[in-house]
N, CA, C and O atoms as a GROMACS GRO file, in nm:
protein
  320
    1UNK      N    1  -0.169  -1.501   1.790
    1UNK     CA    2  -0.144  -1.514   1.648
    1UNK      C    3  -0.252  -1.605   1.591
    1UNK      O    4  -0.287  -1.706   1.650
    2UNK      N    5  -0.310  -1.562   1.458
    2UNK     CA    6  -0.396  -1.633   1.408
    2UNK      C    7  -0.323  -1.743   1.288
    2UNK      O    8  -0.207  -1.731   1.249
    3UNK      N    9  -0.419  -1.852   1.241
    3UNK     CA   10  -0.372  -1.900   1.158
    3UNK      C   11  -0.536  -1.944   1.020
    3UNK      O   12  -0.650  -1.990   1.026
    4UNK      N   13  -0.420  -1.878   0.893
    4UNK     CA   14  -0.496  -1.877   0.754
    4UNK      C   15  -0.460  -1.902   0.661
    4UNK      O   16  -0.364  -1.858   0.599
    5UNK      N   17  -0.579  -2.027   0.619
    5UNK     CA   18  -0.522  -2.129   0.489
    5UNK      C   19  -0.572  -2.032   0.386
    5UNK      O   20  -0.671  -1.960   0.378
    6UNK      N   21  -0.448  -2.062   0.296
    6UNK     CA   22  -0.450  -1.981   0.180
    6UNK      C   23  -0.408  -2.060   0.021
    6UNK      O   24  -0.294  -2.102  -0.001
    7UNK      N   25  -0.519  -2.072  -0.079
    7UNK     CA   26  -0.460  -2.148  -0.145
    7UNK      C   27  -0.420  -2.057  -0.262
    7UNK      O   28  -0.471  -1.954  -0.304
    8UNK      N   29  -0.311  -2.128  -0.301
    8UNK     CA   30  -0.243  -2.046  -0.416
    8UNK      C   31  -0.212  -2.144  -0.532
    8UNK      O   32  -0.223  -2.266  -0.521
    9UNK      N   33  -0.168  -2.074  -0.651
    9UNK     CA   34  -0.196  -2.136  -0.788
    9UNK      C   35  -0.049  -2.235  -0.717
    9UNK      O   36  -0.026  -2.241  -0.596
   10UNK      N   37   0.024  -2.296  -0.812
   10UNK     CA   38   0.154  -2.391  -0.775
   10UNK      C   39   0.253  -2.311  -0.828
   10UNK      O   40   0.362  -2.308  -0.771
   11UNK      N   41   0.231  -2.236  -0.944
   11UNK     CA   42   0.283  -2.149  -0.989
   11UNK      C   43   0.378  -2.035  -0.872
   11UNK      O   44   0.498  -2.016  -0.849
   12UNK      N   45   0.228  -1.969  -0.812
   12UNK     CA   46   0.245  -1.835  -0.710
   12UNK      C   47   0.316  -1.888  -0.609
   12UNK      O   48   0.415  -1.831  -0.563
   13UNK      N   49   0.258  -2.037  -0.552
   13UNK     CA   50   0.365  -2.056  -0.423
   13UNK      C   51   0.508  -2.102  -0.424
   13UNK      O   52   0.583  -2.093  -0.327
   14UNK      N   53   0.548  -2.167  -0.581
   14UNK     CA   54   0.691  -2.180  -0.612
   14UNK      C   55   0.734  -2.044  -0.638
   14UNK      O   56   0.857  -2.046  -0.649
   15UNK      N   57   0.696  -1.945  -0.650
   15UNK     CA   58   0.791  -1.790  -0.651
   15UNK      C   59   0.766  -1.788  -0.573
   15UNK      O   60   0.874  -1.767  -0.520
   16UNK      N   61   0.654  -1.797  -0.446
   16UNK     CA   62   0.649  -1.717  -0.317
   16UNK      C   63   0.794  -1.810  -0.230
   16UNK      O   64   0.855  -1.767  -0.133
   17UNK      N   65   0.816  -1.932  -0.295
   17UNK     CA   66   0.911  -2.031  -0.184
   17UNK      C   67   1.046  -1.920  -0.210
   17UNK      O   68   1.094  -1.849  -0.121
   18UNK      N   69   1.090  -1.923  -0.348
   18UNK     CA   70   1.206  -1.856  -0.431
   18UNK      C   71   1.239  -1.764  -0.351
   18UNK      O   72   1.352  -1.765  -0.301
   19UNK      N   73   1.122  -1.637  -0.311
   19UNK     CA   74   1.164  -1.519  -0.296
   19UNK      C   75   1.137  -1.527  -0.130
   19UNK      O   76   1.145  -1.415  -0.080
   20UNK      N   77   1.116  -1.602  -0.060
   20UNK     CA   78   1.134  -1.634   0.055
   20UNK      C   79   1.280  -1.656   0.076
   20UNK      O   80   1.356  -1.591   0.147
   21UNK      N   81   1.313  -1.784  -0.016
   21UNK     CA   82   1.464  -1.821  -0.007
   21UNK      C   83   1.570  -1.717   0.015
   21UNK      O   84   1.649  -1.700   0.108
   22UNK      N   85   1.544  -1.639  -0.116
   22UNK     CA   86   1.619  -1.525  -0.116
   22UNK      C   87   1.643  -1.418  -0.049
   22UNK      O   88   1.733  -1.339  -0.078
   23UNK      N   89   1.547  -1.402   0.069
   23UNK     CA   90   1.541  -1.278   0.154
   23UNK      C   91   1.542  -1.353   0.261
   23UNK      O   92   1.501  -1.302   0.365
   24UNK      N   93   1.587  -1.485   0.262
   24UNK     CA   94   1.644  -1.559   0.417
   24UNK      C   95   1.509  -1.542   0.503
   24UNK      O   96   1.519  -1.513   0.622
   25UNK      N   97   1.382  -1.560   0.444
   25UNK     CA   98   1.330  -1.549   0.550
   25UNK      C   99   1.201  -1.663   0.526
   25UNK      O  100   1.207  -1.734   0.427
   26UNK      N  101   1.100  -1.674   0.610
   26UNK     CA  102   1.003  -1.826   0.618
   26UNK      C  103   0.901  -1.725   0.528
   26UNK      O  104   0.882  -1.604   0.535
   27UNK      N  105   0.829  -1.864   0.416
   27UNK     CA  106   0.685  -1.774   0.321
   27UNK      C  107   0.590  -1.725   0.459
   27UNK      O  108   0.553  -1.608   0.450
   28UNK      N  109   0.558  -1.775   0.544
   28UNK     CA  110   0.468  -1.686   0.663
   28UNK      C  111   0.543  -1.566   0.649
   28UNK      O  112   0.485  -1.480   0.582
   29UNK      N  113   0.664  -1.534   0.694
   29UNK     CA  114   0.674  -1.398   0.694
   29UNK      C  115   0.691  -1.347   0.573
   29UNK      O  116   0.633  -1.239   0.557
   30UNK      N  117   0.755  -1.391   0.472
   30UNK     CA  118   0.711  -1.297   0.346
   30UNK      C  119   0.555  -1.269   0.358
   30UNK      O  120   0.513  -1.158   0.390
   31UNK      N  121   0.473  -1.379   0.330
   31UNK     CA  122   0.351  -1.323   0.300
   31UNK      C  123   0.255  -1.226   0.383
   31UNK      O  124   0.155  -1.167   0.344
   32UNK      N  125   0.314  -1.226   0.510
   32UNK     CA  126   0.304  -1.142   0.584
   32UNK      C  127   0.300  -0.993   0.634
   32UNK      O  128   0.216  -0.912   0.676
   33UNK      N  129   0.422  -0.998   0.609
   33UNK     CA  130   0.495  -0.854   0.515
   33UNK      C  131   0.443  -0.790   0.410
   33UNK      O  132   0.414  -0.672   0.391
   34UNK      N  133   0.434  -0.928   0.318
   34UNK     CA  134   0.372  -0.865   0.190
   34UNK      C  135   0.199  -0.788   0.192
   34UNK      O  136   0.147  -0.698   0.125
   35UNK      N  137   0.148  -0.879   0.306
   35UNK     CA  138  -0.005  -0.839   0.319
   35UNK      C  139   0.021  -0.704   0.383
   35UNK      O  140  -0.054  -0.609   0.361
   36UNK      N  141   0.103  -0.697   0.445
   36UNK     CA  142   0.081  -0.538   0.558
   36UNK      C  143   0.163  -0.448   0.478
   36UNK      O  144   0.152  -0.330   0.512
   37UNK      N  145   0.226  -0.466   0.400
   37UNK     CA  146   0.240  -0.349   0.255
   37UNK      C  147   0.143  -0.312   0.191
   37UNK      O  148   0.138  -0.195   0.155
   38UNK      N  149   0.048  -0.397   0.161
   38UNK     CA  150  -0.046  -0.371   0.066
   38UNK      C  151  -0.175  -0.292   0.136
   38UNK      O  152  -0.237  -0.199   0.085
   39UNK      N  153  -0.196  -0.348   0.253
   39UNK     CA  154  -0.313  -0.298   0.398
   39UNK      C  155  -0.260  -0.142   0.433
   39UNK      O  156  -0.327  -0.045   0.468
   40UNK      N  157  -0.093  -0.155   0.408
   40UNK     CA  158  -0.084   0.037   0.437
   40UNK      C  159  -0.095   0.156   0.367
   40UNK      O  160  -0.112   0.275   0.395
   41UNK      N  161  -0.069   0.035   0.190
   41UNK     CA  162  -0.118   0.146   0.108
   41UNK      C  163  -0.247   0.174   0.062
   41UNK      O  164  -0.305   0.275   0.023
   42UNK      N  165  -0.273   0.066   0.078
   42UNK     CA  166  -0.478   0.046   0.083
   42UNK      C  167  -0.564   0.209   0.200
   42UNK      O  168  -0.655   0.290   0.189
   43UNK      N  169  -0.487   0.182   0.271
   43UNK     CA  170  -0.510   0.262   0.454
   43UNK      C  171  -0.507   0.392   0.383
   43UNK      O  172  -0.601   0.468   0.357
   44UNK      N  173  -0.341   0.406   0.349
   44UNK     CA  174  -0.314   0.582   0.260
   44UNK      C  175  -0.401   0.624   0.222
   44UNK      O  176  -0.447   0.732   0.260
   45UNK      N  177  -0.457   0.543   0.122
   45UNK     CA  178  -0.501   0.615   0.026
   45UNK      C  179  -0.633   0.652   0.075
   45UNK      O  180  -0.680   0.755   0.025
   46UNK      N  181  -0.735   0.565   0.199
   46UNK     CA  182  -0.836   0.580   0.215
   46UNK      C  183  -0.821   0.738   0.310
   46UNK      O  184  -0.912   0.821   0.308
   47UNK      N  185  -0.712   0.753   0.377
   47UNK     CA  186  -0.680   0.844   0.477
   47UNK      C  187  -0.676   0.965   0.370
   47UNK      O  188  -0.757   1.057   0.366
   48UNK      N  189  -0.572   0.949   0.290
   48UNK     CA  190  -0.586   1.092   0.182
   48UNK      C  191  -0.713   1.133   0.133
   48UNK      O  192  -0.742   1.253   0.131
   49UNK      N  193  -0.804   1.028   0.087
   49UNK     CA  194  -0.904   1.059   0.019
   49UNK      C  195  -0.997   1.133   0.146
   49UNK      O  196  -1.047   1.244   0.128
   50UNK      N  197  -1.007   1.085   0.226
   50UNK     CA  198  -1.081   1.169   0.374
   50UNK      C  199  -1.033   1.298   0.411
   50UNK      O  200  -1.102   1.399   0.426
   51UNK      N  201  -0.884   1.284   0.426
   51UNK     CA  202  -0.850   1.418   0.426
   51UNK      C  203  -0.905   1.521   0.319
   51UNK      O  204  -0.962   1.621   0.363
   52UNK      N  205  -0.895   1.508   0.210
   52UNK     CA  206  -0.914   1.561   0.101
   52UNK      C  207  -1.015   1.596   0.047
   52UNK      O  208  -1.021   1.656  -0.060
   53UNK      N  209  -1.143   1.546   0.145
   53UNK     CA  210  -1.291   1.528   0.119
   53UNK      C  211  -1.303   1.671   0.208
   53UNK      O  212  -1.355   1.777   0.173
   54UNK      N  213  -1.238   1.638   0.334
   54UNK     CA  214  -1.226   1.763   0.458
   54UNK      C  215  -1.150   1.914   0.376
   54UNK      O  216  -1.165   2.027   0.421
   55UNK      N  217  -1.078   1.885   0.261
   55UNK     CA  218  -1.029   2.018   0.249
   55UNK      C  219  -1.116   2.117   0.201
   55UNK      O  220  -1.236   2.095   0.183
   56UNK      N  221  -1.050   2.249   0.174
   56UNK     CA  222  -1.129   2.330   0.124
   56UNK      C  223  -1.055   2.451   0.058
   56UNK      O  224  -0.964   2.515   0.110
   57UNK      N  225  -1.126   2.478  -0.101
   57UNK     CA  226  -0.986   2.569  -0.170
   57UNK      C  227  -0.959   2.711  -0.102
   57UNK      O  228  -0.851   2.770  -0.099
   58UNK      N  229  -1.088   2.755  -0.044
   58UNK     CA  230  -1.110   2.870   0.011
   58UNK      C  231  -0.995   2.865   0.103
   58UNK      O  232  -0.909   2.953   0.095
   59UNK      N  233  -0.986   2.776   0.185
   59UNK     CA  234  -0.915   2.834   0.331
   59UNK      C  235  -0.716   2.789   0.289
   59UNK      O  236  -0.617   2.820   0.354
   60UNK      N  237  -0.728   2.706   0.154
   60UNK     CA  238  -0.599   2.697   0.079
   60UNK      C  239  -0.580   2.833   0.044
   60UNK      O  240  -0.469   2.880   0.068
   61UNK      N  241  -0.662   2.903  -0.004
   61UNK     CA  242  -0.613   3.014  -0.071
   61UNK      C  243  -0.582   3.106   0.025
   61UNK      O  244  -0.476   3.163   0.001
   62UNK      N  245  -0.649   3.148   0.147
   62UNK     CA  246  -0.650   3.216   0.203
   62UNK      C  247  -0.529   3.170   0.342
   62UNK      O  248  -0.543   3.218   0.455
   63UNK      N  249  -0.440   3.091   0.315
   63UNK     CA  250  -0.297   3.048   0.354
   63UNK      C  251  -0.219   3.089   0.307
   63UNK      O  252  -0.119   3.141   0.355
   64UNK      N  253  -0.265   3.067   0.148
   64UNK     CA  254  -0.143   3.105   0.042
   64UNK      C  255  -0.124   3.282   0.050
   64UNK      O  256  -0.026   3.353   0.027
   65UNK      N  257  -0.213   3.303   0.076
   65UNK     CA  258  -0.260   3.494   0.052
   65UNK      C  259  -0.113   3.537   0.203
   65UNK      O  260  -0.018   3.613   0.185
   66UNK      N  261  -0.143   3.462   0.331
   66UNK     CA  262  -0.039   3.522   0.405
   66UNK      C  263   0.083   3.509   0.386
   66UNK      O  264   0.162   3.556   0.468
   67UNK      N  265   0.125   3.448   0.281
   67UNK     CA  266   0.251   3.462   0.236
   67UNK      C  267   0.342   3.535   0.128
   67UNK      O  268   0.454   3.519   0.079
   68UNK      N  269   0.245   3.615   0.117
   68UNK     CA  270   0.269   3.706  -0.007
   68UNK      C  271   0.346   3.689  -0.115
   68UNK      O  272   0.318   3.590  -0.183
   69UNK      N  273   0.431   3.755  -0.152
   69UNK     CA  274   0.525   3.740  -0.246
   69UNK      C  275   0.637   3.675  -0.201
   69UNK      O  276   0.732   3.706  -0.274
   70UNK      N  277   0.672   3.591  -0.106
   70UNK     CA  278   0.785   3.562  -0.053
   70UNK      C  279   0.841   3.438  -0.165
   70UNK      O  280   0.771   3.339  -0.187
   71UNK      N  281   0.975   3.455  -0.230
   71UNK     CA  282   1.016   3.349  -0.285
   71UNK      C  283   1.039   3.245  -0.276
   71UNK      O  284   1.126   3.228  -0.191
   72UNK      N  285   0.987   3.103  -0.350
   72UNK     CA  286   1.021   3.013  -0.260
   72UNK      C  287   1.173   2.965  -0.222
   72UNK      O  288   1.265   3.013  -0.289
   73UNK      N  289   1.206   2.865  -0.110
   73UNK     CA  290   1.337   2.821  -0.096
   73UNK      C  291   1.401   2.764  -0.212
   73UNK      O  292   1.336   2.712  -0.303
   74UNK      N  293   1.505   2.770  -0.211
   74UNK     CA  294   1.586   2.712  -0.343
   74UNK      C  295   1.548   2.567  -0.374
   74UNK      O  296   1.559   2.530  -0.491
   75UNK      N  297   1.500   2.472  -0.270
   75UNK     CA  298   1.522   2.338  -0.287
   75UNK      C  299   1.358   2.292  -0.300
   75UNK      O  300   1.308   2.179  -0.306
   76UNK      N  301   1.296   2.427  -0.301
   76UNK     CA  302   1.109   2.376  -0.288
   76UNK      C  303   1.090   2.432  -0.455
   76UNK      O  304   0.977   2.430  -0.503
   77UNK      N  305   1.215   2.485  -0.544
   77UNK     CA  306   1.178   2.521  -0.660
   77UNK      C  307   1.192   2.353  -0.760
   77UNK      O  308   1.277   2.266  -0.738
   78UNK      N  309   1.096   2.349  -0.857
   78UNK     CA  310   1.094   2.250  -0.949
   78UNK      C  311   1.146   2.295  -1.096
   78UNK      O  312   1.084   2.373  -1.168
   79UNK      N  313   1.232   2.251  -1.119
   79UNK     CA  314   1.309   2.256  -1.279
   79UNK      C  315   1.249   2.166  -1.374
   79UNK      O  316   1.277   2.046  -1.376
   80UNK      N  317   1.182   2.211  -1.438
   80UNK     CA  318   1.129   2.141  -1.530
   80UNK      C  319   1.198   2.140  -1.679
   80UNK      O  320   1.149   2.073  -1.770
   0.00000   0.00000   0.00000
């Protein structure tokens, strides 16, 4: 385990104490938590965007083509 000083306004670390309090748990692990929430959606998005760099409409379309007319399932329809 590493250890990292972090300075925060007086402001940020009296809510970070609060909402520690409140979820029964120590500000290390809130802030902890809180960093590896933010690192997974950071991650997503870099992973989607790669994927997405890799796609291609051609070989989308030509997926969609083997499925012909088939209707979709009741629960894959959107009601707008």
């Amino acid at each position: 385990m590493s250890t990292i000083s972090v300075r925060l306004s007086e402001s940020l670390h009296q809510r970070v104490r609060e909402l520690a309090k409140a979820e029964h748990v120590s500000i290390n692990q809130l802030i902890s938590t809180a960093l590896a929430e933010k690192m997974s959606a950071l991650l997503t998005v870099a992973y989607m965007e790669e994927r997405a760099a890799r796609g291609s409409r051609d070989k989308f379309e030509r997926a969609m083509a083997k499925l012909g007319d088939t209707e979709p399932d009741d629960g894959d329809v959107r009601v707008v």
